[in-house]
PAROMAR-810382 format. One record per residue: residue number from 0; residue in three letters; chain; x, y, z of N, C-alpha, C, O in turn. Coordinates in steps of 0.2 Angstrom, whole numbers, always signed. Layout:
N
+-----+------+------+-------+-------+-------+-------+-------+-------+-------+-------+-------+-------+-------+-------+
| pos | code | unit |  n.px |  n.py |  n.pz | ca.px | ca.py | ca.pz |  c.px |  c.py |  c.pz |  o.px |  o.py |  o.pz |
+-----+------+------+-------+-------+-------+-------+-------+-------+-------+-------+-------+-------+-------+-------+
| NUM |  ALA |    A |     X |     Y |     Z |     X |     Y |     Z |     X |     Y |     Z |     X |     Y |     Z |
...
+-----+------+------+-------+-------+-------+-------+-------+-------+-------+-------+-------+-------+-------+-------+
END
This chain:
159
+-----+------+------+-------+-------+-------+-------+-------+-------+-------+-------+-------+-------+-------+-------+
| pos | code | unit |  n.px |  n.py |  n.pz | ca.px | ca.py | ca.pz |  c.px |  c.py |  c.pz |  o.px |  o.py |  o.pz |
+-----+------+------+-------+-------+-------+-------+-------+-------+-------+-------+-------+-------+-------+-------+
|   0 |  UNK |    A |  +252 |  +688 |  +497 |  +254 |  +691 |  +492 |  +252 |  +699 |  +492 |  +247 |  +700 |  +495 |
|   1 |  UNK |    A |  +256 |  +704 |  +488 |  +254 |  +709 |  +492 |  +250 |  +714 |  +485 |  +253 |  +715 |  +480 |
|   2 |  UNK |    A |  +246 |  +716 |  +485 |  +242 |  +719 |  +479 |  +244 |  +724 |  +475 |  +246 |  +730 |  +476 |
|   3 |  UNK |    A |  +244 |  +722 |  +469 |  +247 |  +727 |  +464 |  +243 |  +731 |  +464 |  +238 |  +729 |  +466 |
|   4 |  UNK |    A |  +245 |  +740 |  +461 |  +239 |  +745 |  +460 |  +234 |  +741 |  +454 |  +229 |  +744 |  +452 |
|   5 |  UNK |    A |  +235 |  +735 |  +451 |  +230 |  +734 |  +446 |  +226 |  +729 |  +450 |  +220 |  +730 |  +448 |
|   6 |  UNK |    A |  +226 |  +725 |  +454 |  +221 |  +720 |  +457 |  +219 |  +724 |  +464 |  +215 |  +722 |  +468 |
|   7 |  UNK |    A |  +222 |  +732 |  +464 |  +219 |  +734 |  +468 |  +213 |  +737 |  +464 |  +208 |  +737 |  +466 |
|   8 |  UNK |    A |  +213 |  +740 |  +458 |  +210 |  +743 |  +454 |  +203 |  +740 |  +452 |  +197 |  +742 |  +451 |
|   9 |  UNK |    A |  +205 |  +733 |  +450 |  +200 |  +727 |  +449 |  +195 |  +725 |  +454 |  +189 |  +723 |  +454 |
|  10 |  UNK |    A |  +199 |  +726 |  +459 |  +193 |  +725 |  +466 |  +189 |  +730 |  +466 |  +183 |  +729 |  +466 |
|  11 |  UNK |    A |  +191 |  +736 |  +465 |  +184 |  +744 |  +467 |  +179 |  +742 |  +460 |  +173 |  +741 |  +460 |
|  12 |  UNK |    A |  +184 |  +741 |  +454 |  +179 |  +738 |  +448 |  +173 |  +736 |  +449 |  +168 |  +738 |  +449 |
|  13 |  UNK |    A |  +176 |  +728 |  +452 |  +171 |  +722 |  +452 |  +168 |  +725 |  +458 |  +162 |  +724 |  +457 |
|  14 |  UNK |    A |  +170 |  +729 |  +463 |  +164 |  +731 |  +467 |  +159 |  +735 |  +464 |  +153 |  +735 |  +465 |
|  15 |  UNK |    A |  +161 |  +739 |  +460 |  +156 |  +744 |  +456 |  +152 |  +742 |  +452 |  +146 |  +743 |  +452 |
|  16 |  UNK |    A |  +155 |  +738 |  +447 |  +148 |  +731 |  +444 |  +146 |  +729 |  +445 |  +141 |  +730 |  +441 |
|  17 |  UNK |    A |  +144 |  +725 |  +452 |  +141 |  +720 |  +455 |  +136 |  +725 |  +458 |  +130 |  +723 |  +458 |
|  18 |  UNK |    A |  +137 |  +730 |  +461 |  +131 |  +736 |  +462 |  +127 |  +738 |  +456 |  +121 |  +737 |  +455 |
|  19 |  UNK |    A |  +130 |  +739 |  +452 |  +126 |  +740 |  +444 |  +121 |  +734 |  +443 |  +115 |  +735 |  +441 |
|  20 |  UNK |    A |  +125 |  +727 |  +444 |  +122 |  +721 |  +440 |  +117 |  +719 |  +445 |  +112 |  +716 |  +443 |
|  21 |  UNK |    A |  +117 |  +720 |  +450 |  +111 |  +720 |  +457 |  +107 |  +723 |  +456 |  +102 |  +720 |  +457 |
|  22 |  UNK |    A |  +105 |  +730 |  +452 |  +101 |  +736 |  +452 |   +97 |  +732 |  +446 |   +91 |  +732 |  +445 |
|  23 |  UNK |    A |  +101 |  +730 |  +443 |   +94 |  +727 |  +435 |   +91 |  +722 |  +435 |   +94 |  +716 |  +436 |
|  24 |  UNK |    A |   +85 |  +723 |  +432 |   +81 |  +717 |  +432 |   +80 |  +714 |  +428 |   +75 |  +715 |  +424 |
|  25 |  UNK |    A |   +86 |  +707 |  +426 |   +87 |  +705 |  +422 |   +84 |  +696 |  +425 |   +84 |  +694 |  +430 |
|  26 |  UNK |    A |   +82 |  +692 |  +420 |   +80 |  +688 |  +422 |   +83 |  +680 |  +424 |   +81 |  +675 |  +427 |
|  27 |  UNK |    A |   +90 |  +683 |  +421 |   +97 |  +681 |  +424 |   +98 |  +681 |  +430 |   +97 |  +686 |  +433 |
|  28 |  UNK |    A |  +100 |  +674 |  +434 |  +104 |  +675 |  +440 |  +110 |  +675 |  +439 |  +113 |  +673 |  +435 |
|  29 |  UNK |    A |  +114 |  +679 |  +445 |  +121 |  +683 |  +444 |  +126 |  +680 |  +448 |  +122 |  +679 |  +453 |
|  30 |  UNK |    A |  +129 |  +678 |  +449 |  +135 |  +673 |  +456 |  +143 |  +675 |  +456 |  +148 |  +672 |  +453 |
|  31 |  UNK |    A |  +142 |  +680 |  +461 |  +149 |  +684 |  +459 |  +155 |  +679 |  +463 |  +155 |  +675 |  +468 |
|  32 |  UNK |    A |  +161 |  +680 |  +459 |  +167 |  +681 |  +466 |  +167 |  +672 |  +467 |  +167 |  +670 |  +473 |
|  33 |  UNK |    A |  +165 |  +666 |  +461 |  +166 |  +660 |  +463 |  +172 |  +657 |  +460 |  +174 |  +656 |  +454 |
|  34 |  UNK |    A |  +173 |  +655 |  +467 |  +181 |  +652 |  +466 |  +177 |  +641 |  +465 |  +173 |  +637 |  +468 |
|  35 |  UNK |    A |  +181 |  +641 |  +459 |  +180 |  +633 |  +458 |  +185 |  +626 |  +459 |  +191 |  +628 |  +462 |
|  36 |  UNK |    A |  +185 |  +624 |  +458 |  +189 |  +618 |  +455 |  +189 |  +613 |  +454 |  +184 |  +610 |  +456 |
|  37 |  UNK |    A |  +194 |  +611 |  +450 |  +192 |  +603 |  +445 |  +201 |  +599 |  +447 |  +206 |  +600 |  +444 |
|  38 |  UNK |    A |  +200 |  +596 |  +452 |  +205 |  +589 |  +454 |  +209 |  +587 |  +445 |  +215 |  +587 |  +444 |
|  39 |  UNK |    A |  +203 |  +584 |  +441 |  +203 |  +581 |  +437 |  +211 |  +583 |  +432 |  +216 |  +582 |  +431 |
|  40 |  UNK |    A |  +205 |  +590 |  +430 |  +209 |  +595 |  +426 |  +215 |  +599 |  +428 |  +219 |  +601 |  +424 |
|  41 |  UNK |    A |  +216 |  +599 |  +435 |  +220 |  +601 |  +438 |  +221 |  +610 |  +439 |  +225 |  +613 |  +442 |
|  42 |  UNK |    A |  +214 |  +612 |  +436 |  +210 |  +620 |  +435 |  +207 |  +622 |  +440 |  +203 |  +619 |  +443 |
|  43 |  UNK |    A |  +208 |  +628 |  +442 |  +207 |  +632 |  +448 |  +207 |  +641 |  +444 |  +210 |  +644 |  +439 |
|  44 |  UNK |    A |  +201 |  +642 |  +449 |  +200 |  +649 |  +444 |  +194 |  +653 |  +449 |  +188 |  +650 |  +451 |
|  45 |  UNK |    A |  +195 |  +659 |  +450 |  +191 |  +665 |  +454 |  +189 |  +665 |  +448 |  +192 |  +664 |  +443 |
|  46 |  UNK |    A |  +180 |  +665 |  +447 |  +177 |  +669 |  +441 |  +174 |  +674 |  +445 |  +171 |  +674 |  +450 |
|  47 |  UNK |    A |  +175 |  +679 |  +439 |  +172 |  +686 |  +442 |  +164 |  +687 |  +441 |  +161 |  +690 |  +445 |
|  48 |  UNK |    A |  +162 |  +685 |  +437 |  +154 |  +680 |  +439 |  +153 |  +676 |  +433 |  +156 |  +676 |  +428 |
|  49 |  UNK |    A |  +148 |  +672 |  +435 |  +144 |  +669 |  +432 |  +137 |  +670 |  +429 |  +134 |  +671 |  +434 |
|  50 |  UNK |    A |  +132 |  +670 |  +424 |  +125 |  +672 |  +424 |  +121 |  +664 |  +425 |  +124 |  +659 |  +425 |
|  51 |  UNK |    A |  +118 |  +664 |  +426 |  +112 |  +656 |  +424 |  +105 |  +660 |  +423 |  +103 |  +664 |  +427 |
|  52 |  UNK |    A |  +102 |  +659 |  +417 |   +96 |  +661 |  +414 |   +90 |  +654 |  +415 |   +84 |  +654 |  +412 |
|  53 |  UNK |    A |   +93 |  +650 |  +419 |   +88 |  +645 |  +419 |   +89 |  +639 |  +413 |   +85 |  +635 |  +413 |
|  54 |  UNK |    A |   +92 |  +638 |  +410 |   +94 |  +635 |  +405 |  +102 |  +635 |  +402 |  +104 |  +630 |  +399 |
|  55 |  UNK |    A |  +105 |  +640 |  +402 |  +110 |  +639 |  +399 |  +116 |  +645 |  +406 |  +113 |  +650 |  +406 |
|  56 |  UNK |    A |  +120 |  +645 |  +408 |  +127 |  +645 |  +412 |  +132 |  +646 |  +407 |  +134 |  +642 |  +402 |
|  57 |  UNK |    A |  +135 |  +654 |  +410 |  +142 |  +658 |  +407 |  +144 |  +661 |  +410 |  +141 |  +664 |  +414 |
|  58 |  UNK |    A |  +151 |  +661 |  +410 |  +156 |  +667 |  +413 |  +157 |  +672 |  +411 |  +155 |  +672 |  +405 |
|  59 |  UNK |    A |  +159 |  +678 |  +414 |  +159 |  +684 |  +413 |  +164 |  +686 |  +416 |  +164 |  +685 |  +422 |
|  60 |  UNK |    A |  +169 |  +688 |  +412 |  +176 |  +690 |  +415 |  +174 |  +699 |  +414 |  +171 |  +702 |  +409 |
|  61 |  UNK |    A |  +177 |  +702 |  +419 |  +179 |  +710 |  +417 |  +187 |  +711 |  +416 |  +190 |  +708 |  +421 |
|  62 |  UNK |    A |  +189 |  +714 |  +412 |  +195 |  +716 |  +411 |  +196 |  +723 |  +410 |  +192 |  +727 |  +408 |
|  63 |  UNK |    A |  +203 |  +726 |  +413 |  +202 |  +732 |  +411 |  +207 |  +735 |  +406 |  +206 |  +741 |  +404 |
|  64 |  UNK |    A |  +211 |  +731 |  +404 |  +214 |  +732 |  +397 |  +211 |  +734 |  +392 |  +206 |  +737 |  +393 |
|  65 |  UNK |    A |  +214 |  +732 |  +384 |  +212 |  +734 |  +379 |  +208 |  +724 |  +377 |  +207 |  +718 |  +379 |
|  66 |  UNK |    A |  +204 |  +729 |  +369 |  +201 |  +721 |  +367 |  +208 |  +721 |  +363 |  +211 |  +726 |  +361 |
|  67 |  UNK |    A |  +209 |  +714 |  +363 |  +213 |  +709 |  +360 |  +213 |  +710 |  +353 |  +208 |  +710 |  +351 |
|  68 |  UNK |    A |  +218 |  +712 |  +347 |  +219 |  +710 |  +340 |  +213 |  +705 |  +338 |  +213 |  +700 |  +341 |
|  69 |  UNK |    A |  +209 |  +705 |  +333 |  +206 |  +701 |  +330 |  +211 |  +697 |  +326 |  +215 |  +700 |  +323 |
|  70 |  UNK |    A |  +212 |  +688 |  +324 |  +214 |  +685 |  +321 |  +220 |  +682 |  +325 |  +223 |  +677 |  +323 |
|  71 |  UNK |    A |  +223 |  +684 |  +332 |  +227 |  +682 |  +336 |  +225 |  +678 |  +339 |  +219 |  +678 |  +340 |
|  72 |  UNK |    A |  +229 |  +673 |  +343 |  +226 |  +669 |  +350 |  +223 |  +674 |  +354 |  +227 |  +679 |  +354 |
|  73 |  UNK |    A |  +218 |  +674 |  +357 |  +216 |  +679 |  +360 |  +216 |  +674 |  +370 |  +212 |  +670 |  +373 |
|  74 |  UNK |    A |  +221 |  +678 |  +372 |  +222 |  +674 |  +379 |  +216 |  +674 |  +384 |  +214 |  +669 |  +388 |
|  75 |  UNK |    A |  +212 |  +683 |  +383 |  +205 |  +681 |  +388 |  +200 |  +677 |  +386 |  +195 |  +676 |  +389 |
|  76 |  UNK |    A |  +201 |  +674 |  +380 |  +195 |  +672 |  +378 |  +197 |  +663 |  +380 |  +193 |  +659 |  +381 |
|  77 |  UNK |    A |  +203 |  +661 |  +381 |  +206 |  +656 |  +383 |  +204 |  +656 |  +391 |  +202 |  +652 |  +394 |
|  78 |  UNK |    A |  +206 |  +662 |  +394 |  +205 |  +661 |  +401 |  +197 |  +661 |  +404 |  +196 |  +657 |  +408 |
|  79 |  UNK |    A |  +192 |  +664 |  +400 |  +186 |  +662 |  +401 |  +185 |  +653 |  +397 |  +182 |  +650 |  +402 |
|  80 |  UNK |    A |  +185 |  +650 |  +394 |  +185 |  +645 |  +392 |  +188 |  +640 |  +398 |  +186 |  +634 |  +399 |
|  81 |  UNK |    A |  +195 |  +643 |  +400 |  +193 |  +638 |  +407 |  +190 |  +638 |  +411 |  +189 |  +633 |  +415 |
|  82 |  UNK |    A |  +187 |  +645 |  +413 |  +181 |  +646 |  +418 |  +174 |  +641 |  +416 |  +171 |  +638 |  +420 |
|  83 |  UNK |    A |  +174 |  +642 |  +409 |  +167 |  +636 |  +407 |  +169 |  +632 |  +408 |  +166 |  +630 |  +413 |
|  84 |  UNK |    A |  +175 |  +626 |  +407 |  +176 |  +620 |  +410 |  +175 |  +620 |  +417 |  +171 |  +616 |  +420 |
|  85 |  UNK |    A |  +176 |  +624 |  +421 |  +175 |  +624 |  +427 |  +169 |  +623 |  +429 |  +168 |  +618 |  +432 |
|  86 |  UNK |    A |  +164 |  +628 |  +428 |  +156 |  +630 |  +429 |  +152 |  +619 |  +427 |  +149 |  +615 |  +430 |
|  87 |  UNK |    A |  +156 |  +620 |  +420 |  +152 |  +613 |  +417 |  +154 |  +608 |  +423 |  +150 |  +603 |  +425 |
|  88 |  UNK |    A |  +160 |  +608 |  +425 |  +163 |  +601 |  +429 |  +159 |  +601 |  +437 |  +158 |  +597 |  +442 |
|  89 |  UNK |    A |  +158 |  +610 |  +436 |  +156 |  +609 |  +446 |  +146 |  +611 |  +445 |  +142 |  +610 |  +449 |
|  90 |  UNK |    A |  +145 |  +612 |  +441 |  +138 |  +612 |  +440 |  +134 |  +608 |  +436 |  +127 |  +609 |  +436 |
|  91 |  UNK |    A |  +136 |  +605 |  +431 |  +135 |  +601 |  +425 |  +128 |  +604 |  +421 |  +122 |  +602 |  +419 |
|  92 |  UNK |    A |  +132 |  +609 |  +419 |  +130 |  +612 |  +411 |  +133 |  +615 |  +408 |  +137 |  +620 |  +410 |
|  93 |  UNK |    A |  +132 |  +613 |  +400 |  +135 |  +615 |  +394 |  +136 |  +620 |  +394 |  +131 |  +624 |  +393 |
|  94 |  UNK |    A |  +140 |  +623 |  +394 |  +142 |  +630 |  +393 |  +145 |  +633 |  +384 |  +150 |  +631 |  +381 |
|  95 |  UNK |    A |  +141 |  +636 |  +381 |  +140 |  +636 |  +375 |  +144 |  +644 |  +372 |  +146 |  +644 |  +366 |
|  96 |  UNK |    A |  +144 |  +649 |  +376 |  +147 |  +654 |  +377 |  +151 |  +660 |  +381 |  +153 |  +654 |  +382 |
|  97 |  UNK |    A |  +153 |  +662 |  +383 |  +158 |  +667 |  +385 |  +158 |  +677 |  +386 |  +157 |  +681 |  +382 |
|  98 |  UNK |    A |  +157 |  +678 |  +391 |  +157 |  +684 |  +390 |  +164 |  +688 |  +394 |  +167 |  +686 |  +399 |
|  99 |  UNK |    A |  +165 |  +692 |  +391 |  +171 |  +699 |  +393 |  +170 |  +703 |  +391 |  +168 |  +704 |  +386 |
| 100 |  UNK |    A |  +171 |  +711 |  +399 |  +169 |  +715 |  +400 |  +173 |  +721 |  +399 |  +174 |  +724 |  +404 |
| 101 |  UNK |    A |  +176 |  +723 |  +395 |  +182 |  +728 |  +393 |  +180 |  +733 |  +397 |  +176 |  +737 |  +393 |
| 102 |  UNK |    A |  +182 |  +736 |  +403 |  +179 |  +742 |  +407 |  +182 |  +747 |  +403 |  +180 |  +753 |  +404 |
| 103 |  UNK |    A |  +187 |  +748 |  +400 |  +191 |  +754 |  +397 |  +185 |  +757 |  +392 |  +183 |  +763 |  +392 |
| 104 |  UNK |    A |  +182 |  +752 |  +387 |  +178 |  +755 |  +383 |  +173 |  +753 |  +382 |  +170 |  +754 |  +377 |
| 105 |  UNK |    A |  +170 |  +749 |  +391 |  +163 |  +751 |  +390 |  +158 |  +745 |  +387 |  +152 |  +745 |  +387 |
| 106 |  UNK |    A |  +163 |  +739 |  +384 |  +159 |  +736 |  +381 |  +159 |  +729 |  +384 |  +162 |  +727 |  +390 |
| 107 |  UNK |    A |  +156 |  +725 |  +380 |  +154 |  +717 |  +382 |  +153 |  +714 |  +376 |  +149 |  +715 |  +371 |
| 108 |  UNK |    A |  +159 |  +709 |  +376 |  +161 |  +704 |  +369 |  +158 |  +699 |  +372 |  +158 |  +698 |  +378 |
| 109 |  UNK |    A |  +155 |  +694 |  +368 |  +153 |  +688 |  +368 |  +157 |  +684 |  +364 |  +160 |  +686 |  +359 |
| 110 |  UNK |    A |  +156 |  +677 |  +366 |  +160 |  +674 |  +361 |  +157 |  +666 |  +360 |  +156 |  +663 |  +366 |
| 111 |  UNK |    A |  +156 |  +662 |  +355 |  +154 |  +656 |  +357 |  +160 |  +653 |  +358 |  +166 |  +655 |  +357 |
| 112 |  UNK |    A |  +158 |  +647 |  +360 |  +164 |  +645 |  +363 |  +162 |  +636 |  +363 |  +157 |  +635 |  +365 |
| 113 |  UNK |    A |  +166 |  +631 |  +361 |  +167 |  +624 |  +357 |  +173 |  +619 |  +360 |  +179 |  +620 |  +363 |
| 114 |  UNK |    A |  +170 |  +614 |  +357 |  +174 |  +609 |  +361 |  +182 |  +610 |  +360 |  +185 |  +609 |  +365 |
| 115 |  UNK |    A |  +185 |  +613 |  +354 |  +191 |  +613 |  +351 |  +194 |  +619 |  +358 |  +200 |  +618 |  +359 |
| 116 |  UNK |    A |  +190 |  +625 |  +361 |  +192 |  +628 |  +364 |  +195 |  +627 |  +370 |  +200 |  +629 |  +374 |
| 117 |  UNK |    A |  +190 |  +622 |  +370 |  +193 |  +618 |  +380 |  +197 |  +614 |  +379 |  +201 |  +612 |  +383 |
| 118 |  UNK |    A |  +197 |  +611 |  +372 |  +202 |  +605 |  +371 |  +209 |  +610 |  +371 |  +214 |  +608 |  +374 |
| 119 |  UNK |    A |  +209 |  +615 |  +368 |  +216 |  +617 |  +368 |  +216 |  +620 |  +376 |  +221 |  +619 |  +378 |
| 120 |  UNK |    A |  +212 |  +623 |  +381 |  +213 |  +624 |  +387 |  +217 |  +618 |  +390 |  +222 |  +620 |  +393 |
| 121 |  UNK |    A |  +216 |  +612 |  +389 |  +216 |  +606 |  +392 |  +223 |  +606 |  +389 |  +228 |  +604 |  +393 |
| 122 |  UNK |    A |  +225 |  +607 |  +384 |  +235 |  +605 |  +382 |  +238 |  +609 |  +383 |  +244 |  +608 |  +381 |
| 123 |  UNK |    A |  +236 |  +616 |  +386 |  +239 |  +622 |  +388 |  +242 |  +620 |  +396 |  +247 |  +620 |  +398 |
| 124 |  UNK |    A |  +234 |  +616 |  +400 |  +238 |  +613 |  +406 |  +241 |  +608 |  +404 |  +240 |  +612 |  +409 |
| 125 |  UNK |    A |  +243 |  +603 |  +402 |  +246 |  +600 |  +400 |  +253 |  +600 |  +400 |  +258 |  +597 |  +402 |
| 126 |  UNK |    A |  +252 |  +606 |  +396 |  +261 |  +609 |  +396 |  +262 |  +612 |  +398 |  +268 |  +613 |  +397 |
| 127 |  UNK |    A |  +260 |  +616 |  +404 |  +261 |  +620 |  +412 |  +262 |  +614 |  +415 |  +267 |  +615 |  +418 |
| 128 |  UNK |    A |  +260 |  +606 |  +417 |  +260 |  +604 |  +422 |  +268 |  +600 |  +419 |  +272 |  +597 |  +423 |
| 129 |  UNK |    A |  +269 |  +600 |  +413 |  +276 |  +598 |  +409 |  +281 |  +601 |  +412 |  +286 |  +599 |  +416 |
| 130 |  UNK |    A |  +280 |  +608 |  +411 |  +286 |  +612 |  +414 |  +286 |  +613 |  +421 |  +292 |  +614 |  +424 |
| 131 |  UNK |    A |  +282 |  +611 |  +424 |  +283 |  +611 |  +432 |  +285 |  +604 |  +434 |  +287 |  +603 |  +440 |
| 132 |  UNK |    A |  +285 |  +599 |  +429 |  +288 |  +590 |  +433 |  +296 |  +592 |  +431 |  +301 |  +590 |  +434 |
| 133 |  UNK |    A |  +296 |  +597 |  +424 |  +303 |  +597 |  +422 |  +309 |  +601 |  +427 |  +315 |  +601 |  +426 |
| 134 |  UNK |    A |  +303 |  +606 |  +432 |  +309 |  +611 |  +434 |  +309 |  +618 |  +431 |  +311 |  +622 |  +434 |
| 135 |  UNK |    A |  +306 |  +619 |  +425 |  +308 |  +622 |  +420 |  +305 |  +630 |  +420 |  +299 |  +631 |  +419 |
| 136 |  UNK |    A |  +309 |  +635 |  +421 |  +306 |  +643 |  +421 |  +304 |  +644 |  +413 |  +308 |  +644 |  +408 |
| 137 |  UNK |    A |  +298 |  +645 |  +412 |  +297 |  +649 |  +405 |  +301 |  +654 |  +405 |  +304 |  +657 |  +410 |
| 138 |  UNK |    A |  +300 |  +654 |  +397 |  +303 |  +662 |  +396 |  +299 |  +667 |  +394 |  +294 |  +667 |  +390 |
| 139 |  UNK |    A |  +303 |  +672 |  +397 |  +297 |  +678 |  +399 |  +293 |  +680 |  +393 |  +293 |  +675 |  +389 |
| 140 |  UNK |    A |  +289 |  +684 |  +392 |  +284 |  +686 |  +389 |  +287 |  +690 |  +383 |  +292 |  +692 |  +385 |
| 141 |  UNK |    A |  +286 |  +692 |  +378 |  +290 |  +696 |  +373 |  +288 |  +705 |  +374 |  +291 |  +710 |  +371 |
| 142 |  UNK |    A |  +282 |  +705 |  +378 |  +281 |  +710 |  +378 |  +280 |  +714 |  +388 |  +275 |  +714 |  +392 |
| 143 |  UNK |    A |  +287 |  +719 |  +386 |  +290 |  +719 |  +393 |  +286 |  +725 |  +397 |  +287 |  +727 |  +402 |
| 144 |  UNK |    A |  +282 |  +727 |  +394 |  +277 |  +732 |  +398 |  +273 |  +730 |  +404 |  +270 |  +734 |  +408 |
| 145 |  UNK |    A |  +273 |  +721 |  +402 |  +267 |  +718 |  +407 |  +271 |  +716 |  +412 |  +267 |  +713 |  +416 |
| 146 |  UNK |    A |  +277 |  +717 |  +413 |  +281 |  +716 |  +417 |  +281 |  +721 |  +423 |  +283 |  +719 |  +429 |
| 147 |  UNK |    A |  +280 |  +726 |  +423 |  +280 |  +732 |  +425 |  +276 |  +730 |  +432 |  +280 |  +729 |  +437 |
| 148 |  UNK |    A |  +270 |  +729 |  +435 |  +265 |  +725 |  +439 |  +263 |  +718 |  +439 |  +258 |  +716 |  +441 |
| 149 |  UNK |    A |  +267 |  +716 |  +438 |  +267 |  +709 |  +435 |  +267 |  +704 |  +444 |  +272 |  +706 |  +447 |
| 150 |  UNK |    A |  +262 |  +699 |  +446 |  +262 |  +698 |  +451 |  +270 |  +690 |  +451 |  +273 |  +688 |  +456 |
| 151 |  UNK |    A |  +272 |  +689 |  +446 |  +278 |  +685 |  +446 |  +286 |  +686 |  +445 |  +291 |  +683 |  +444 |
| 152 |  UNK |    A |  +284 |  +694 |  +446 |  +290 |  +698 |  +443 |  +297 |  +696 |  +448 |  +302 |  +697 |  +446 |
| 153 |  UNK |    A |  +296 |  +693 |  +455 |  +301 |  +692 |  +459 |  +302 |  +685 |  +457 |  +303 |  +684 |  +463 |
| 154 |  UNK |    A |  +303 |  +681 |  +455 |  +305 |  +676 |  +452 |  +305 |  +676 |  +444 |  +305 |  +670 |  +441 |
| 155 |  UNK |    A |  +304 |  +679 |  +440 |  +305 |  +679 |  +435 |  +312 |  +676 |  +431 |  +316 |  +673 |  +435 |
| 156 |  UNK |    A |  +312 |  +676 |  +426 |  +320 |  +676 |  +420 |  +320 |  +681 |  +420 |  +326 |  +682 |  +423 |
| 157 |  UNK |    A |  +318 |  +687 |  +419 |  +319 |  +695 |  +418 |  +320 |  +697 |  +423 |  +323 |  +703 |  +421 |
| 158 |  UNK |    A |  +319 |  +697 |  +429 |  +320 |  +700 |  +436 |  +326 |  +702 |  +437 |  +327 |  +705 |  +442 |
+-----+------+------+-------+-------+-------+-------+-------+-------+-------+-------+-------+-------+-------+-------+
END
């Protein structure tokens, strides 16, 4: 597949973090660039890293978007939540929280993160693997700017 300027953009990122997160002495370990999966769940997922502090295991997604509307579904905070299924199924520990790196502003949201989280990750695939037994093309997204770089844009409904 051939890279958009935004996963080209993402890559120089994560290489720039990972020099940053290497430099500090934190008592965290840091585990970049892991690709996981769960058969079970039928979840697969690149995390852009993970920390383990010796006791508790989280993801850390960078994004380089905006933060999300407060009181909306918030979709990164779902796509980290499947990364903690992941971590928990291929490492076995609880994963209790979440973190995302908004590079545009600099910050780091935390999020705790509960069984209701994963349970709705878990009927999200559900109904994705619904629509792929059905044949069935979603419909496109309502908001058509993300289309613009969009890595499914040649098969789309909108295309």
């Amino acid at each position: 597949m051939k890279q958009t300027y935004k996963m080209e953009y993402g890559v120089k990122k994560h290489e720039k973090l990972q020099e940053i997160a290497n430099k500090e002495k934190e008592a965290s370990q840091k585990y970049f660039n892991v690709y996981l999966t769960d058969p079970d769940s039928s979840l697969v997922g690149l995390i852009d890293y993970f920390e383990f502090d010796g006791n508790e295991a989280y993801p850390v997604e960078i994004k380089s978007g905006n933060l999300p509307p407060d009181g909306l579904d918030n979709p990164h905070k779902l796509q980290v939540a499947a990364q903690a299924l992941l971590i928990e199924k291929n490492f076995d520990f609880l994963v209790k929280k979440v973190r995302i790196f908004y590079t545009k502003h600099h910050e780091l949201v935390e999020y705790p993160i509960d069984i209701e989280d994963k349970l709705k990750v878990l009927k999200i695939v559900e109904e994705i693997e619904t629509l792929i037994d059905r044949e069935k093309i979603p419909e496109p997204t309502k908001h058509q700017g993300k289309c613009v770089d969009c890595e499914c844009k040649s098969y789309c409904l909108r295309a």
